[in-house]
KEMIKOL-304785 format. One record per residue (C-alpha): residue number from 0; x, y, z; residue in three letters. Coordinates in Angstrom, 3 decimals. Example, Ala and Ser with C-alpha at 12.3 -4.5 7.8 and 13.67 -1.06 7.14 Angstrom:
KEMIKOL-304785
- 0/12.300/-4.500/7.800/ALA
- 1/13.670/-1.060/7.140/SER
***
This chain:
KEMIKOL-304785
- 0/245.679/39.235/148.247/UNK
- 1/249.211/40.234/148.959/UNK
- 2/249.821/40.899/152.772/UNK
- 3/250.954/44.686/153.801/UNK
- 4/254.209/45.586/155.375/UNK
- 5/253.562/47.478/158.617/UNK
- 6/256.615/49.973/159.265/UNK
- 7/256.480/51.926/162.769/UNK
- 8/258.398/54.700/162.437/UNK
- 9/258.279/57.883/164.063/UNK
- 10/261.013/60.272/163.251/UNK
- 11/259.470/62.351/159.736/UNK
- 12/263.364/61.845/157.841/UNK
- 13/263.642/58.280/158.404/UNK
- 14/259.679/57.299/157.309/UNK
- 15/260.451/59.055/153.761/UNK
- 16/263.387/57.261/153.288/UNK
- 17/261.947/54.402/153.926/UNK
- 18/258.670/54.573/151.932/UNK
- 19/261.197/55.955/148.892/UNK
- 20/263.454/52.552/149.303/UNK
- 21/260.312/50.099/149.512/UNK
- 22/258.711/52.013/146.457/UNK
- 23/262.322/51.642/144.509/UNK
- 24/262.274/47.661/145.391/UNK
- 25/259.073/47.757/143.145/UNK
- 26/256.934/45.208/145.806/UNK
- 27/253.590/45.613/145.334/UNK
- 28/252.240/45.175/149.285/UNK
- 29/250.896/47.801/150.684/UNK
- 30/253.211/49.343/153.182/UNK
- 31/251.161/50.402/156.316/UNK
- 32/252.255/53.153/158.640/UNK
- 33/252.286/53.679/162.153/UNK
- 34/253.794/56.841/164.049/UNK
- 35/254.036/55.013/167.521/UNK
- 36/254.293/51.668/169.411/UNK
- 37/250.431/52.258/170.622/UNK
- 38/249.674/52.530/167.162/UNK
- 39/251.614/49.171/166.199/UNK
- 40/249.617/47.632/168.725/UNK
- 41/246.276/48.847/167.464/UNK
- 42/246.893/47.913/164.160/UNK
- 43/247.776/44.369/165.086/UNK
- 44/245.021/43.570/167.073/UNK
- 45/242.781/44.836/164.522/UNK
- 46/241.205/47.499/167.439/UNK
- 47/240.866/51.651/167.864/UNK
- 48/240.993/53.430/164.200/UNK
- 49/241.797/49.530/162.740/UNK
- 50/238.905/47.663/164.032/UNK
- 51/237.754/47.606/160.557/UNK
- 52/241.190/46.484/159.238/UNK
- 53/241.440/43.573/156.704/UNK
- 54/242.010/40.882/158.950/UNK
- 55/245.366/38.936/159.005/UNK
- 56/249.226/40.003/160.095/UNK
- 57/251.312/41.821/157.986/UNK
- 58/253.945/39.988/155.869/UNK
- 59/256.702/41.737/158.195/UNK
- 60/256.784/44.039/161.124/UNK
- 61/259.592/46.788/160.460/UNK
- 62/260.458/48.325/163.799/UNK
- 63/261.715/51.390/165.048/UNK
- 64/263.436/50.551/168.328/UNK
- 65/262.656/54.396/169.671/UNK
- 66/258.782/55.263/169.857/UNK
- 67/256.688/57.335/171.768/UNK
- 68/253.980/56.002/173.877/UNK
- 69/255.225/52.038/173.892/UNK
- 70/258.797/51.620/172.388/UNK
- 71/260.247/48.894/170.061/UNK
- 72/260.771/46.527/172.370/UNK
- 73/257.661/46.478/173.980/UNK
- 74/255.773/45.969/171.037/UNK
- 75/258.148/43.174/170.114/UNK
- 76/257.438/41.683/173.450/UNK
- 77/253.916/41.921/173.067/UNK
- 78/254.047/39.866/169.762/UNK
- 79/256.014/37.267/170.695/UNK
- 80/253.666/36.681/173.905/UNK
- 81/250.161/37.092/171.804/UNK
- 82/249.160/33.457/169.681/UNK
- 83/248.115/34.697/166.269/UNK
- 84/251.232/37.209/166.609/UNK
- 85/253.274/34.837/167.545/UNK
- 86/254.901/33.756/163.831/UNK
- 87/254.545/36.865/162.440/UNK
- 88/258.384/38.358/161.076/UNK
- 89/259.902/40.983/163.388/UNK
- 90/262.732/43.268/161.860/UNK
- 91/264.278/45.951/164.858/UNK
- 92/265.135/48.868/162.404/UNK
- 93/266.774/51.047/164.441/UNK
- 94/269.511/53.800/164.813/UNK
- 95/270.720/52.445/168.076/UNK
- 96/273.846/50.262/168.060/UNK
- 97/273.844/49.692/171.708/UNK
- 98/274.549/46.377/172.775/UNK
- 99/271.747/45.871/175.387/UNK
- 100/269.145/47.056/172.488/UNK
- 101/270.723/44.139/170.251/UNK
- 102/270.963/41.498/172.536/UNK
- 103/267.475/42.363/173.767/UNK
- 104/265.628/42.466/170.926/UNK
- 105/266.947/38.768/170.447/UNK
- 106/265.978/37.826/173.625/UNK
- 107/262.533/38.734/173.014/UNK
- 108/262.408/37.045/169.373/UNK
- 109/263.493/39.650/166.902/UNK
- 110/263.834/38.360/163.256/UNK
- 111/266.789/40.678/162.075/UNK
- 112/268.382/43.493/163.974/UNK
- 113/269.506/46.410/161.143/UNK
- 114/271.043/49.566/162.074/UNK
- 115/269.755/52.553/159.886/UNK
- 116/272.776/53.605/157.418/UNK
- 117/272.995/57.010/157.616/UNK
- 118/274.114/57.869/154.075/UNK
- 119/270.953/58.159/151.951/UNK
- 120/272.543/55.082/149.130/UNK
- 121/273.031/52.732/151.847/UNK
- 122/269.730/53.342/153.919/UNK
- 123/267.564/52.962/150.705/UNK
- 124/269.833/49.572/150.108/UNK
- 125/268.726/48.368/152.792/UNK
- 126/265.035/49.062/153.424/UNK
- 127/265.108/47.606/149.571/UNK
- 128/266.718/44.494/150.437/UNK
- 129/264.600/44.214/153.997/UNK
- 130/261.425/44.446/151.688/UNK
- 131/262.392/42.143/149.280/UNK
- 132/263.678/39.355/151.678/UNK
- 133/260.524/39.679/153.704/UNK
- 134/257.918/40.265/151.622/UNK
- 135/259.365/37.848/148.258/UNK
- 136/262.442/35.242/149.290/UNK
- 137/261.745/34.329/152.775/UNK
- 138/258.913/31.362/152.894/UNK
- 139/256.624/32.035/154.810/UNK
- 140/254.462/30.083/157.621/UNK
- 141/252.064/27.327/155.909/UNK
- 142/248.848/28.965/154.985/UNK
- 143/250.455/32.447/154.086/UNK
- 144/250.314/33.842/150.539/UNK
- 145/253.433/34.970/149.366/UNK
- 146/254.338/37.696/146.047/UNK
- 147/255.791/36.364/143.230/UNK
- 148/257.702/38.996/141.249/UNK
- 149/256.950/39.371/137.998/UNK
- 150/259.839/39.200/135.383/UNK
- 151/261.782/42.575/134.804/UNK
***
């Protein structure tokens, strides 16, 4: 069983885009959504409206630095700091290009930092090649199951 991609994104525009891109990158894990950083949370720890969740993390962790109710970097902090989250591959996907978001989202363990293009080409570019990476080149912890893409 392939594991999902969990992408926490809140703002309506972005989360299209970036369901379009991951579904043009033809990967066949599930991509997971979450509006907020509470919601992240929940669906990690496999409690609230995911207590019944297949068990295991996500392949990757797509980000949105900006979220109601616990932001970005909380969450990030939160899985760096929990055991079984611990390994599990952080991308900050965020509009900010502030240099205290960047240097600390490295601080607390980010993976990748990527600013959101804002022309539609470059954005789906990106979430294709952030999908792909994560989900199909990067190796992943032992004991993980990775995709292998088929031949096109």
């Amino acid at each position: 069983m392939l594991k999902p991609i969990l992408l926490v994104e809140d703002n309506p525009h972005d989360l299209e885009l970036a369901l379009i891109a991951l579904e043009k990158s033809q990967l066949a894990n599930e991509v997971i959504v979450v509006r907020d950083g509470a919601e992240a949370l929940d669906y990690l720890h496999a409690r609230g409206e995911f207590i019944d969740r297949v068990q295991g993390n996500p392949a990757v962790v797509l980000l949105d630095l900006k979220l109601p109710k616990v932001d970005g970097l909380e969450v990030l902090r939160e899985i760096r700091n929990v055991m079984h989250l611990r390994a599990l591959p952080v991308v900050m996907l965020t509009s900010s290009r502030e240099e205290q978001d960047l240097v600390r989202s490295y601080e607390l363990g980010v993976n990748a930092y990527v600013v959101k293009p804002v022309e539609f080409k470059e954005f789906v570019r990106a979430i294709s090649d952030l999908g792909v990476f994560w989900a199909v080149l990067n190796e992943p912890p032992p004991g993980s199951q990775r995709y292998v893409r088929p031949n096109s």
